[in-house]
C-alpha positions as CSV (number, residue, x, y, z in Angstrom):
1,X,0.0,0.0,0.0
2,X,3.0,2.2,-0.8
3,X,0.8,4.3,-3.6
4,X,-0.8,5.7,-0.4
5,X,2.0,7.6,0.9
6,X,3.0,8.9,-2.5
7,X,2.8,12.2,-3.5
8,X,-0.1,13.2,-6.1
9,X,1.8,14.1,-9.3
10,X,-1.2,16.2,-10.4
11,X,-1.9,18.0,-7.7
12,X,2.2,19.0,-7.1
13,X,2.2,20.5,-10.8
14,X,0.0,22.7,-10.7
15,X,2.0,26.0,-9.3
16,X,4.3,25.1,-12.3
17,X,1.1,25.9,-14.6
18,X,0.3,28.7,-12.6
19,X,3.7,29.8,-12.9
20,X,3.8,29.4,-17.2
21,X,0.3,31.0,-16.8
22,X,1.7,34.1,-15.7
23,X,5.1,34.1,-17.9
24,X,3.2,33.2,-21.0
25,X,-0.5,34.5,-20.4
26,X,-3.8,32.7,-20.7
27,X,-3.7,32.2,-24.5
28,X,-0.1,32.1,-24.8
29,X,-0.5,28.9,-22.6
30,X,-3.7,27.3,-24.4
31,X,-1.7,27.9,-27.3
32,X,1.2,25.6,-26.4
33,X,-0.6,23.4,-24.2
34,X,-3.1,22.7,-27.1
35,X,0.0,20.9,-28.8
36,X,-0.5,17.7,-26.2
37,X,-3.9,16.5,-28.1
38,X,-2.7,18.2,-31.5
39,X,0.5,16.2,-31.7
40,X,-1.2,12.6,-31.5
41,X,-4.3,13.8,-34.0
42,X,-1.5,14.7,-36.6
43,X,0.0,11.5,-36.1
44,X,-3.6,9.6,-36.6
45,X,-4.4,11.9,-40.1
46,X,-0.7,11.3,-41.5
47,X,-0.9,7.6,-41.1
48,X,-4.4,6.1,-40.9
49,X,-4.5,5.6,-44.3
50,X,-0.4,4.8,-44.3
51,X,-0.7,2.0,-41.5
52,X,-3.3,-1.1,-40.9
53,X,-4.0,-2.0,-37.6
54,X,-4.7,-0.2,-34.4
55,X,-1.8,2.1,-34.2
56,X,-3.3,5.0,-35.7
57,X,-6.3,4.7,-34.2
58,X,-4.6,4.3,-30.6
59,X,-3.1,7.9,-31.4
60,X,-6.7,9.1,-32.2
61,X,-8.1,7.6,-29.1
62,X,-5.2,9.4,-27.1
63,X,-5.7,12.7,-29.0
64,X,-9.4,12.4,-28.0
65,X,-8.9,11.9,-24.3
66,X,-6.3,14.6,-24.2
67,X,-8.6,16.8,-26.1
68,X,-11.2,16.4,-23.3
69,X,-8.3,17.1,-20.8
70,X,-7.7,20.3,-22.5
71,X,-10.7,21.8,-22.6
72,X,-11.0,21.4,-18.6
73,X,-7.8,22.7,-18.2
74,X,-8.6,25.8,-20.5
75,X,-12.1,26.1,-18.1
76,X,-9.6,26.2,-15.0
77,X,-7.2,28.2,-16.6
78,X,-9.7,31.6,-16.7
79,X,-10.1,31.0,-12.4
80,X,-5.8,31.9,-12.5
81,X,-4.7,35.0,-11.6
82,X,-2.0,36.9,-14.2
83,X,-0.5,40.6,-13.0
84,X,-1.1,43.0,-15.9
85,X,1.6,43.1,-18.7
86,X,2.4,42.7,-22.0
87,X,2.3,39.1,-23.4
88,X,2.7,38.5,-26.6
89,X,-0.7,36.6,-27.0
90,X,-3.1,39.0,-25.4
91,X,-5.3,38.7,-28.0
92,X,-7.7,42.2,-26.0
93,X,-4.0,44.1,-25.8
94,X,-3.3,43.7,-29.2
95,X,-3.4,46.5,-31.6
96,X,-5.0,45.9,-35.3
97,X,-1.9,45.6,-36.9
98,X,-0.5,43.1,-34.4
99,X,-3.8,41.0,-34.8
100,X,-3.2,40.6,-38.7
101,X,0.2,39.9,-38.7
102,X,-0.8,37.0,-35.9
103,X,-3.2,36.2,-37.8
104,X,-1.7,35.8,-41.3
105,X,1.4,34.1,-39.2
106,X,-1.0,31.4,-38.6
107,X,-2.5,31.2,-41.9
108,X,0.9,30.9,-43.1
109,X,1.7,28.7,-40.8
110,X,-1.2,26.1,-40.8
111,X,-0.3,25.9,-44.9
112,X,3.3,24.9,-44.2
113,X,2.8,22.5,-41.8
114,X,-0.3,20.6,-43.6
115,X,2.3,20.8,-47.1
116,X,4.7,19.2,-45.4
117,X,2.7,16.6,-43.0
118,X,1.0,16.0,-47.3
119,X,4.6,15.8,-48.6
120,X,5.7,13.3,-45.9
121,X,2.5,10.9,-46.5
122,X,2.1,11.1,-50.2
123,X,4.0,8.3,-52.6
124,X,5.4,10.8,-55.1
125,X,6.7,7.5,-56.9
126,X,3.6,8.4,-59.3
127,X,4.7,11.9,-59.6
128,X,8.3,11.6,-60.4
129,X,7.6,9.1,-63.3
130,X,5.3,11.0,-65.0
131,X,8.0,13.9,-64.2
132,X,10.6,11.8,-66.3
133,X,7.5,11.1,-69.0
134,X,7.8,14.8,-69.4
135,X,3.7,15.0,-69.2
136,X,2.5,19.0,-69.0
137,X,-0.1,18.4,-66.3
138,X,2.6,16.9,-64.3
139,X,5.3,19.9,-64.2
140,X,2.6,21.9,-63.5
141,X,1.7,20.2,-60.5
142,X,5.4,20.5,-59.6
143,X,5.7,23.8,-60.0
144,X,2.1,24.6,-57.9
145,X,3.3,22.6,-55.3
146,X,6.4,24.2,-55.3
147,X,5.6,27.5,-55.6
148,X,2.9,26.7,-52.6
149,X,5.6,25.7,-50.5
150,X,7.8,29.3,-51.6
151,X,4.7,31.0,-50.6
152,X,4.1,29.5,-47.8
153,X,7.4,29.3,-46.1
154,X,8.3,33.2,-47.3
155,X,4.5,34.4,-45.8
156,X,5.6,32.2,-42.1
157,X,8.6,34.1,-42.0
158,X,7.5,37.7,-43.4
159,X,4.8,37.7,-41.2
160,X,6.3,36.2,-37.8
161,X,8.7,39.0,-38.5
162,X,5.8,41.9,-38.8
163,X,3.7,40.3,-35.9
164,X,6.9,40.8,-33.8
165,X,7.7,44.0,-34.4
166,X,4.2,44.7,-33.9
167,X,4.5,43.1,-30.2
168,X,7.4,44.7,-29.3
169,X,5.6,48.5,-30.5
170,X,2.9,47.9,-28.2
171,X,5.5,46.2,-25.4
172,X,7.4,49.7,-25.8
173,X,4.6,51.7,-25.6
């Protein structure tokens, strides 16, 4: 009867939340805790149709439950306390500018990753032979696809830059 006498692992952590609550902010923090359930729903879409058996859908059963789990910690994180300053997530601080930037960041953003998680799933053994056949329809796919990934990696980067600037305006001001 030993698990008695232990100390409640869930119950200890919680000043450490508090504590990234108050560096990060309220969003800040749903933002990078939301990455516990996203990471295993990712891992179910990229290989359901990849992998037969119950792997995937063991990562989508996980990604469900700790989808639940986040959405009561997100309820208990508004009863937290955070002293008034700037954070670069305060979505009510922000100024217009700073919201579009943030915004497009993650437009840009969400692209890249879903063009990569496609380019890491797809068998482009179709692709590069009809590449070699020299079909038309087929360079132009190429050259979407890669112009896609230009854009999107060039709009990620252009934009993180403007949406930090924009942050560090309003942190100045």
């Amino acid at each position: 009867m030993t698990w008695l006498h232990t100390p409640n692992v869930f119950w200890a952590s919680l000043p450490r939340v508090e504590r990234l609550v108050e560096r990060w902010g309220r969003t800040g923090f749903a933002l990078a805790s939301s990455l516990a359930w996203a990471l295993p729903m990712a891992a179910w879409a990229g290989s359901v149709d990849l992998s037969p058996g119950p792997g995937p859908w063991i990562a989508f059963g996980a990604g469900l439950v700790l989808l639940a789990a986040w959405l009561v910690l997100l309820a208990w994180l508004g009863r937290i306390p955070v002293s008034p300053r700037p954070r670069r997530f305060d979505l009510a601080a922000m100024s217009r500018s700073e919201r579009l930037w943030n915004a497009l960041l993650a437009g840009f953003g969400i692209v890249l990753i879903g063009w990569l998680n496609g380019a890491a799933t797809v068998d482009w053994g179709i692709l590069i032979a009809s590449l070699r056949a020299g079909r038309a329809g087929s360079v132009g796919l190429a050259i979407g696809l890669t112009t896609l990934l230009a854009i999107a990696a060039l709009g990620t980067a252009l934009s993180w830059r403007r949406a930090t600037d924009a942050f560090r305006a309003r942190a100045a001001s």
